[in-house]
LOMILO-264902 format. One record per atom (N, C-alpha, C): x, y, z. Coordinates in pm, whole numbers, plus 50000, padded with zeros to 5 digits. Layout:
N
XYZ;...
end
This chain:
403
150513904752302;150243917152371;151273919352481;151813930452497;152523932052580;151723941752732;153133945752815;152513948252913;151863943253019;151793926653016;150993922153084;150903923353241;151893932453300;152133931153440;151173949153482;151323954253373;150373966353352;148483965453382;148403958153276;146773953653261;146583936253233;145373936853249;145053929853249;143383921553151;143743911553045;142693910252975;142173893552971;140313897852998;139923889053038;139673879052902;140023865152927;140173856552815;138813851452807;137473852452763;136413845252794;136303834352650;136883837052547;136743831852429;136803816952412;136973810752546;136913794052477;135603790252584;135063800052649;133463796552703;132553796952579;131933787852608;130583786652521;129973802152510;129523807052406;128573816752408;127803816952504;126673808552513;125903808652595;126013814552752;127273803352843;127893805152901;128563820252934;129273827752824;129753837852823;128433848952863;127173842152773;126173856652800;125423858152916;125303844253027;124543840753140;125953847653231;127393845353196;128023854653348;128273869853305;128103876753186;128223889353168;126753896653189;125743888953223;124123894053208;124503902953363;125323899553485;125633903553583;126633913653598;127313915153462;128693924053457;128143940653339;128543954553401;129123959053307;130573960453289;130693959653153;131813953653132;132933969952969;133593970453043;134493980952973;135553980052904;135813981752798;137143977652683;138003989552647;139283983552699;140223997152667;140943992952538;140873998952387;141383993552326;142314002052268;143684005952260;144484015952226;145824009052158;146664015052177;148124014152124;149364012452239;148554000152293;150073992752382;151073993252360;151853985752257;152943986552243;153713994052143;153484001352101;154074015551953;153804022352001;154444033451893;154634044451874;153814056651991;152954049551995;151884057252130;151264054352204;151804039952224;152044036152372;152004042852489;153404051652469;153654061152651;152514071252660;151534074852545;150674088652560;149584083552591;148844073452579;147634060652569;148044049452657;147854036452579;148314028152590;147564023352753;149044016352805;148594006452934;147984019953073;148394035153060;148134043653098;146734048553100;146284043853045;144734046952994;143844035853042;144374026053064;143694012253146;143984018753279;145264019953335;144854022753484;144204033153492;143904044653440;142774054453410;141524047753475;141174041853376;139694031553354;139474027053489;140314020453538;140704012853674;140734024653801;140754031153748;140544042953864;139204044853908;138854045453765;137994054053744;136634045153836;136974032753801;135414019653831;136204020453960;136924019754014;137454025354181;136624035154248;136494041054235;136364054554265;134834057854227;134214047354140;132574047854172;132554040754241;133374029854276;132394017454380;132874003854348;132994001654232;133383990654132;131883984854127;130633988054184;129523981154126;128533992354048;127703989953946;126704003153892;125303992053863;124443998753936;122783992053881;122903975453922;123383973954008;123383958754080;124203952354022;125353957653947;126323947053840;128123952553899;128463942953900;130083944253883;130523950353808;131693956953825;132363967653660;133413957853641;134023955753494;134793947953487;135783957453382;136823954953400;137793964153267;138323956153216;138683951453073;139643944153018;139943952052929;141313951052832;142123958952814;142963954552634;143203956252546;143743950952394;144423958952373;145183951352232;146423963452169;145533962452011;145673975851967;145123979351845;146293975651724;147533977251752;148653978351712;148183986351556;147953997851583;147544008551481;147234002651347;146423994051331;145643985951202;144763987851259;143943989651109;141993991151123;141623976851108;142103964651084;141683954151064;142253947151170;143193949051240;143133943851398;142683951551490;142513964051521;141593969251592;139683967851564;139533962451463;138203959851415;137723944551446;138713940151429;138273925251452;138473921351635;139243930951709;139143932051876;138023937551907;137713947351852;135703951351865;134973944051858;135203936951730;134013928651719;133773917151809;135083907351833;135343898951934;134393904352057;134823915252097;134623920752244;133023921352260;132633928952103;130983931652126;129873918252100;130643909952042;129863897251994;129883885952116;131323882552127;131223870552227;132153874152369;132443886452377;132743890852570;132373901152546;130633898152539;129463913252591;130573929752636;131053932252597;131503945452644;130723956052593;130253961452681;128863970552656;129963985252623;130993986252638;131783999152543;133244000552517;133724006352419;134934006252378;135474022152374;136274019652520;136974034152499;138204034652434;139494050652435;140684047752405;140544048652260;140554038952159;140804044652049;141564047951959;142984047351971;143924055452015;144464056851866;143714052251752;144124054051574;142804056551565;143074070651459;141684077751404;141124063351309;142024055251228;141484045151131;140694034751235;141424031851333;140354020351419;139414030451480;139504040351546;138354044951592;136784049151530;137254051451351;136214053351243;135424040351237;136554026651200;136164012951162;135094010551311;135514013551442;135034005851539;133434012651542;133344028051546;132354036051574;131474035051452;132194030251366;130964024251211;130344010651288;130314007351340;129963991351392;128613992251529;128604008051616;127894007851693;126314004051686;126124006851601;124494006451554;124223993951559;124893985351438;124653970851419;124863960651543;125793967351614;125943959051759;125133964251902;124283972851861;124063979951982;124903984752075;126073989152039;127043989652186;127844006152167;128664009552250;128954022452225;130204024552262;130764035752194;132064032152114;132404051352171;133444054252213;133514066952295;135514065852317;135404076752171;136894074952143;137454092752216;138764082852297;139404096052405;140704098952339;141664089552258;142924095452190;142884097852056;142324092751945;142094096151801;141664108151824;141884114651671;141494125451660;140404133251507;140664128451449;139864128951336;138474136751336;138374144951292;137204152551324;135824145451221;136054136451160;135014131151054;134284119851192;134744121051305;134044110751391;132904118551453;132744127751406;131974137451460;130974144751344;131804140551212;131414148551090;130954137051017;131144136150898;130354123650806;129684109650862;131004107250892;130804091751014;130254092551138;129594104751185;129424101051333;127784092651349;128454089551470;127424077151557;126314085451605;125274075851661;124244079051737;124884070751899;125174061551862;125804057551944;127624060051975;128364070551930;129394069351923;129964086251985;130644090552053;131174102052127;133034100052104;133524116952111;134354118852072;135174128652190;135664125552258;135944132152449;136904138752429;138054136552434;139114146852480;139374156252358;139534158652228;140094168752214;139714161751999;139714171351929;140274168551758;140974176251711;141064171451602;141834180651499;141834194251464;140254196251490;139744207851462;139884219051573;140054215051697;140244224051824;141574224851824;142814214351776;144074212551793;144734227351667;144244225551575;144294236951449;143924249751524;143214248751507;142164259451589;143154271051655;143384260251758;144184271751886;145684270751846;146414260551779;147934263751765;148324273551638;146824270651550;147384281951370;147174294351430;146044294851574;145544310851537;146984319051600;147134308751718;148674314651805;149844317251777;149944312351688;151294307251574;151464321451486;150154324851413;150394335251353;149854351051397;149224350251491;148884361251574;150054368951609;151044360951626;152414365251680;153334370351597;153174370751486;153524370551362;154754362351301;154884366551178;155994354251096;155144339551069;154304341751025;153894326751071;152634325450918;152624329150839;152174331050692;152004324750590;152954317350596;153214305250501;154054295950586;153234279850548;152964267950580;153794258950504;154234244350590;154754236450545;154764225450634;153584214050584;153294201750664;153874191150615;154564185650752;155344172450769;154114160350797;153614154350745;152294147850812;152074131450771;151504127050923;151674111650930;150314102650821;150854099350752;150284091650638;149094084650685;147954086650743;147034078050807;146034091650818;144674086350859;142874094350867;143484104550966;144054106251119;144644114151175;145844126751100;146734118951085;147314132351020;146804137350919;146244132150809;145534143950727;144304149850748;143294143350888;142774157350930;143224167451012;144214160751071;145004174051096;145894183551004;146334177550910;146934188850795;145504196950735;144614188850692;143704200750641;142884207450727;142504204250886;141934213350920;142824230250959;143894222050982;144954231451006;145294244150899;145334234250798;145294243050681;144344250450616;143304246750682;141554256850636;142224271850734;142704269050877;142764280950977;143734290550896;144964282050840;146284294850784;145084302750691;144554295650568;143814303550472;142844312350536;142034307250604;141104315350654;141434330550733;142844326150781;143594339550830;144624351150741;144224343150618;145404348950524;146794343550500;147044336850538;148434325850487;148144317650405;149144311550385;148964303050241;150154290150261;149764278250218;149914263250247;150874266150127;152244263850139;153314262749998;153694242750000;153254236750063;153614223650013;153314213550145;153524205050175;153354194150252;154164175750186;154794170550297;154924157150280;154804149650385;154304134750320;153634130450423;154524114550440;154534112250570;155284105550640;154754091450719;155754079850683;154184064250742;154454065850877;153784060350920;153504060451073;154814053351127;155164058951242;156004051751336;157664048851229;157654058151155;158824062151065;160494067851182;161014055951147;162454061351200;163314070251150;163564074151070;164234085951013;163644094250894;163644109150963;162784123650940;163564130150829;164864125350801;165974131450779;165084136750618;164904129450527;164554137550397;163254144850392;162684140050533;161164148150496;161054164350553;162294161850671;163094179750693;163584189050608;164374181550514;164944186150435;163924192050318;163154186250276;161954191850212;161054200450239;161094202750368;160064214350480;161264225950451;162254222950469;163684233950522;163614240950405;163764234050243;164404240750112;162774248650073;161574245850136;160484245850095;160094265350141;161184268950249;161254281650251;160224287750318;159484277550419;158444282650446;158494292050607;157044294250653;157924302950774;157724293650919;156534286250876;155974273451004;156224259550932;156934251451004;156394237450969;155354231451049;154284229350994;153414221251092;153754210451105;153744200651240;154234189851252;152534182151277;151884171151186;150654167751188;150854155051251;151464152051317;151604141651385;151494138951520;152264129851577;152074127351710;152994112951784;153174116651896;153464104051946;155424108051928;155974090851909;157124089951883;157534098651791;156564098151660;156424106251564;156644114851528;156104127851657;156324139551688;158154142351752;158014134151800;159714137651902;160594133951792;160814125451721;161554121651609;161884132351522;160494135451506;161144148451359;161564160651459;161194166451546;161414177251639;163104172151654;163304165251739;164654158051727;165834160451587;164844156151501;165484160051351;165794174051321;164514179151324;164454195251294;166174199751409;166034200951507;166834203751635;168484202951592;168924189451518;169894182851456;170114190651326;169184196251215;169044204051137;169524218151144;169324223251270;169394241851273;167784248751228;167074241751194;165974244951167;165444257351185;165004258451347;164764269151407;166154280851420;167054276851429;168254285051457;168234290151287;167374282951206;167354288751001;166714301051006;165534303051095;164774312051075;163244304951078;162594293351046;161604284451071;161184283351183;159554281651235;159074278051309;158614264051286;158764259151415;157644243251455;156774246051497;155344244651465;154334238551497;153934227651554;153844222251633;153494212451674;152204206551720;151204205651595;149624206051630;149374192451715;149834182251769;149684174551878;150704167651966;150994178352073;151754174652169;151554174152288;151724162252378;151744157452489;152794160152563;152294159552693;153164158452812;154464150252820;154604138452815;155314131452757;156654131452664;155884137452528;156904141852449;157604155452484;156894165852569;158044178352617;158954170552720;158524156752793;159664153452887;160354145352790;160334138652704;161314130352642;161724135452551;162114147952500;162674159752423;163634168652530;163154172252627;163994178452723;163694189552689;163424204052787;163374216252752;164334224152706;165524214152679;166654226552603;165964226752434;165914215452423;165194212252278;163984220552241;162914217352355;161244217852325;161034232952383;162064243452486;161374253052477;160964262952392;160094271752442;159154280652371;158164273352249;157904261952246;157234256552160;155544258152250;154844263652143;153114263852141;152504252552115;151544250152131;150444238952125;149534239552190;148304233452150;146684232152182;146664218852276;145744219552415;146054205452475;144614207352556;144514198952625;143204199652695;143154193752806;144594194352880;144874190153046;146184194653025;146644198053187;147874199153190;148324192653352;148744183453403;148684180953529;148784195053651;149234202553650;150114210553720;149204221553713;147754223953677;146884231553648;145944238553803;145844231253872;145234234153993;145094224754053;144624227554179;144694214654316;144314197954249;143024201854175;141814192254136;142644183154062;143444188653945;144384178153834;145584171953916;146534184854028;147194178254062;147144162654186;145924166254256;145664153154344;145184145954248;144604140454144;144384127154071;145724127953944;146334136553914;148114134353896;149184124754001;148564126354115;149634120354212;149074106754251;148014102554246;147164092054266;147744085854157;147474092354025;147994086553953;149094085153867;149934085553934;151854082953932;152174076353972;151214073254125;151924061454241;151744048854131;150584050654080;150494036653999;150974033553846;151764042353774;151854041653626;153634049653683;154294042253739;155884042653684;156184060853730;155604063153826;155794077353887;155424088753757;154824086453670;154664093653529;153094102053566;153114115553577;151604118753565;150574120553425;149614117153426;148784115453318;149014124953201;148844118253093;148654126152932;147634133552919;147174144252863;145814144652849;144704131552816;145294125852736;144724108652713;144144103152800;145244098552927;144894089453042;143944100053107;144394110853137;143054122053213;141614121153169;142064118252993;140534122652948;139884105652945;140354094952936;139824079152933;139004078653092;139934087053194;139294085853349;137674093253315;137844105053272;136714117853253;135614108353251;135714098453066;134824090952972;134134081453079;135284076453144;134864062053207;133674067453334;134414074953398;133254079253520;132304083953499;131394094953384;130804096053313;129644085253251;130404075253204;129664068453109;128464060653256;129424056753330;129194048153465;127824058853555;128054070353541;127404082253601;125794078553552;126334078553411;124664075953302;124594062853325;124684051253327;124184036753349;123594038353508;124064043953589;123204045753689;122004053453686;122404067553623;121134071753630;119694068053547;120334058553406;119284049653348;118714039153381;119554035953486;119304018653570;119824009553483;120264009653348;120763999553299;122074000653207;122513990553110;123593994753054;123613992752881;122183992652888;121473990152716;121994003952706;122434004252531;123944013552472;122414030152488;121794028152384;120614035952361;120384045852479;119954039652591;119214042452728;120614050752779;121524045252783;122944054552836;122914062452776;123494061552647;123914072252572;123004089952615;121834086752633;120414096552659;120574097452792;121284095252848;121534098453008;122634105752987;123514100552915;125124108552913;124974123252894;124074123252776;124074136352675;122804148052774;122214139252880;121354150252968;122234153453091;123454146853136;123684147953234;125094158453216;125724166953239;126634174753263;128044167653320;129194172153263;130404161953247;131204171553337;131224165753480;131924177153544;133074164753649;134514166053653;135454162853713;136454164953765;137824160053770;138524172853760;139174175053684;139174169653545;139584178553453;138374186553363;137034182353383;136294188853311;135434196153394;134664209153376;133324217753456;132794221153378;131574216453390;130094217753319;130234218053166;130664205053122;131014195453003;129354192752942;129734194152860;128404183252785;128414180852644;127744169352598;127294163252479;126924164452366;127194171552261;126154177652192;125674158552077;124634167351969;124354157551913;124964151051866;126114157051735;126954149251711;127914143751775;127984141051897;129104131551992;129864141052000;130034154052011;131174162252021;131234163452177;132194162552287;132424167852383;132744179952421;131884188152465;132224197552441;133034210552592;134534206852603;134994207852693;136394219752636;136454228352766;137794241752725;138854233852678;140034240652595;140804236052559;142184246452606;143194243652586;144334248652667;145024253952541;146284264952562;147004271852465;148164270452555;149084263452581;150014260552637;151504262652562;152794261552658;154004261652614;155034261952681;155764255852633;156964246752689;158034256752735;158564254452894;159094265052953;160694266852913;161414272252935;162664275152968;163274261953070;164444255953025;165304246053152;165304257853252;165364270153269;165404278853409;164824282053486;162794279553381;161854280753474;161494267653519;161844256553509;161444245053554;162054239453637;161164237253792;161684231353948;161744219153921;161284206653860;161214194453874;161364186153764;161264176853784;160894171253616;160024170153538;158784168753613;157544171253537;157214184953527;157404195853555;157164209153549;157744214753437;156734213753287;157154217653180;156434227553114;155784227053205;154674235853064;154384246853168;153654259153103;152944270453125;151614274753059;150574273253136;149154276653024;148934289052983;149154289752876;149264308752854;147864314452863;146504304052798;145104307352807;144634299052777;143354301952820;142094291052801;141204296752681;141234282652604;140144284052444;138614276952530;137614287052552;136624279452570;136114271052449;135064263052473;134504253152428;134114258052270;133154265052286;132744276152217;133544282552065;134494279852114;135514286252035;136324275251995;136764268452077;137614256752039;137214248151908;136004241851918;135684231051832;134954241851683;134734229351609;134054234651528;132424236251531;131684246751546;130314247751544;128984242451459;128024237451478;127024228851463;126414230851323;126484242051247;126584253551201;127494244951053;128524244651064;129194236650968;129334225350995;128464216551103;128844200051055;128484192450990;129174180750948;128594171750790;127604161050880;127514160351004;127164147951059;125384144751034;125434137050962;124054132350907;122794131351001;123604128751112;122134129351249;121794145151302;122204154151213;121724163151283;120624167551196;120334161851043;119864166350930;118714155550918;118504149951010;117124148351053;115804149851078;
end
C-alpha cells in the first residue's frame, strides 16, 4: 500500500479475535476503502481519508461513549481484493462501515456482503446505478452522485444545444463504464438521437490512440467519454492530439472531476460540459472547508469525492448518536429519518433504495482568460435538482421496495 505518510492503517490482524473484539467493543470504527494508488487515486484515494479525518474532527472524535477510529486500504480496482479487505475489516477489525468505494465492481461485491455481516457499506465514488437498482442493500447507500444523474444532466445539455444527435462511446471495460454508456444511451434515445457504435476500453489503458480513431471514422456528432479518472484525461489528451474537436465532433465527458480540468489545462478542457455534484468555488460554505482542506492534502481542494466521503462520514456519525449505538440496522433508520444537511449538501435525504438524494451541478470548463488562479476552472451554468437528477422510484429494479 502506498501513501503511507498520507493515511494511516490500523494493523489489528495478529491480535487474537477475541482480543480484537473486547478493544473495538469501545471503538466506532470507519474504513476508507478506495483506489490509492491508480488510475484514481488523485480523485479518491488518500484524499478521501483525510475527508473522513475531518470529518470524526469536527464531531468530537468521540460518538455514544466510544472513540472514532479511521483506518484506511487500497482496493487496487479488483473485486477480489477489494472483497477480501471488507471482509477482513468486517470479520476480524470490527469496522462497523465501509465508505469510498471507489470501483463500481468492489462497491457491488462489498454492498452484497452487508446483510450477512451486519455492517454497512455507503459507497461515495463508484457509480453504477444497479447499487441502487437490482443489488441494492437494506443496509447499503449510494451518496455522491451515479450514472444515472451523470447521463441525465450531460446528454440532456449536450443536445439541447444542438448538433449533438448521434452518439459514439469510448467506454471503460468494467460495471462503471457500461452503466454509464447505457444509461447515457437510454437519455440520447429517449430524446431522439441515436447510438451509431461504441468501443470499449480496459481500465487504466495507456494509449487511446485506436479507440479515437474508431469514434473519429464512426462519423458521429458526440463522443461520449464513459469513463473517468486518468482514463478520462488520456483519451481527451488523445482526442486534442487528433483534431477531433477542431473535425467537427463533440466530447462528452459523462465523469469529470476537478482534478482532471486542472491536469488537462484549460487550453485543452475549455468549453467542455459535465454533470458534477460539488464544485469548490461555489459559495462561502464549500469554499471554507476547500481551504481547510488544502492546508492538509498537498494545497489541492477537494473532488466532489473527498467533499462527498466528508458529507457520508458526518452523517453516518450524526445517526449513531442519535440511535445511541453503532448496530448497522439501528443507524441506518436514524440516517434515513434524519436530513443530510452540510456544506455541500441542504436538506438531503435517504430514500429507500439507498439513493441520496442531493442537487446535482451542470457545470463547464472556463476559458484560460476567465480564470484568476489555478484552481478557478469551472463555471456552474445550473442547478439539476434532486428531483430531476436521479432516476425516480417509479422505475426502480430495487427489490426492497417490492415488498
Amino acid at each position: 500500500m502506498r501513501y503511507p505518510t498520507i493515511f494511516a492503517t490500523a494493523l489489528l490482524l495478529s491480535m487474537p479475535c477475541a482480543a480484537t473484539a473486547q478493544i473495538s467493543a469501545d471503538v466506532v470504527k470507519i474504513g476508507v476503502l478506495d483506489d490509492m494508488s491508480g488510475p484514481y487515486a488523485d480523485i479518491q484515494g488518500p484524499g478521501d481519508a483525510v475527508a473522513v479525518r475531518m470529518a470524526v474532527e469536527d464531531f468530537g472524535g468521540t460518538v455514544a461513549g466510544k472513540k472514532i477510529e479511521v483506518i484506511a486500504g487500497d482496493l487496487q480496482n479488483k473485486a477480489d481484493v477489494g472483497l477480501a479487505v471488507a471482509r477482513r475489516w468486517y470479520d476480524t477489525e470490527n469496522v462497523d462501515v465501509i465508505m469510498g468505494l471507489g470501483n463500481s465492481a468492489v462497491a457491488l461485491a462489498v454492498q452484497g456482503i452487508t446483510q450477512e455481516k451486519n455492517r454497512i457499506a455507503i459507497t461515495t465514488s463508484a457509480g453504477s446505478t444497479v447499487l441502487t437498482g437490482k443489488s441494492c442493500s437494506p443496509l447499503g447507500m449510494h451518496w455522491v452522485y451515479d450514472t444515472y444523474a451523470l447521463a441525465n444532466g450531460t446528454a440532456s445539455a449536450v443536445m439541447s444545444r444542438g448538433g449533438g444527435d448521434s452518439w459514439f462511446f469510448l467506454t471503460a471495460d468494467y460495471a462503471f463504464g457500461h452503466s454509464l454508456e447505457q444509461d447515457t444511451a437510454a437519455v440520447v434515445k429517449k430524446k431522439g438521437g441515436k447510438v451509431v457504435g461504441s468501443v470499449r476500453a480496459p481500465l487504466n489503458s495507456s494509449d487511446f490512440s485506436s479507440f479515437l480513431l474508431q469514434a473519429q471514422s464512426s462519423k458521429s456528432e458526440v463522443i461520449g467519454l464513459a469513463n473517468a479518472g486518468a482514463d478520462t484525461i488520456n483519451a481527451i489528451k488523445t482526442a486534442s492530439e487528433f483534431g477531433v474537436v477542431d473535425g467537427g465532433q463533440k466530447l462528452a465527458g459523462m465523469l469529470v472531476l476537478l482534478t482532471d480540468i486542472h491536469t488537462l489545462g484549460l487550453k485543452t478542457a475549455q468549453g467542455l460540459l459535465f454533470t458534477e455534484a460539488f464544485y469548490w468555488d461555489q459559495n462561502e460554505d464549500t469554499r471554507a472547508f476547500s481551504k481547510r482542506f488544502a492546508e492538509r492534502h498537498n494545497g489541492k481542494p477537494p473532488t466532489s469525492f473527498q467533499a462527498g466521503i466528508y458529507s457520508a462520514a458526518l452523517h453516518y456519525l450524526k445517526a449513531v448518536k442519535a440511535a445511541g449505538t453503532d448496530e448497522a440496522k439501528a443507524v441506518v433508520v436514524a440516517m434515513k429519518k434524519l436530513p443530510v444537511n452540510d456544506f455541500m449538501t441542504k436538506n438531503g435525504s435517504i430514500r429507500d433504495d439507498g439513493r441520496m438524494m442531493r442537487d446535482m451541478y451542470l457545470l463547464q470548463a472556463k476559458k484560460p482568460s476567465q480564470s484568476k488562479g489555478e484552481w478557478d476552472l469551472m463555471n456552474v451554468v445550473s442547478t439539476i435538482p434532486a428531483e430531476q437528477a436521479y432516476r425516480p422510484l417509479s422505475e426502480s429494479e430495487c427489490p426492497l421496495l417490492k415488498k
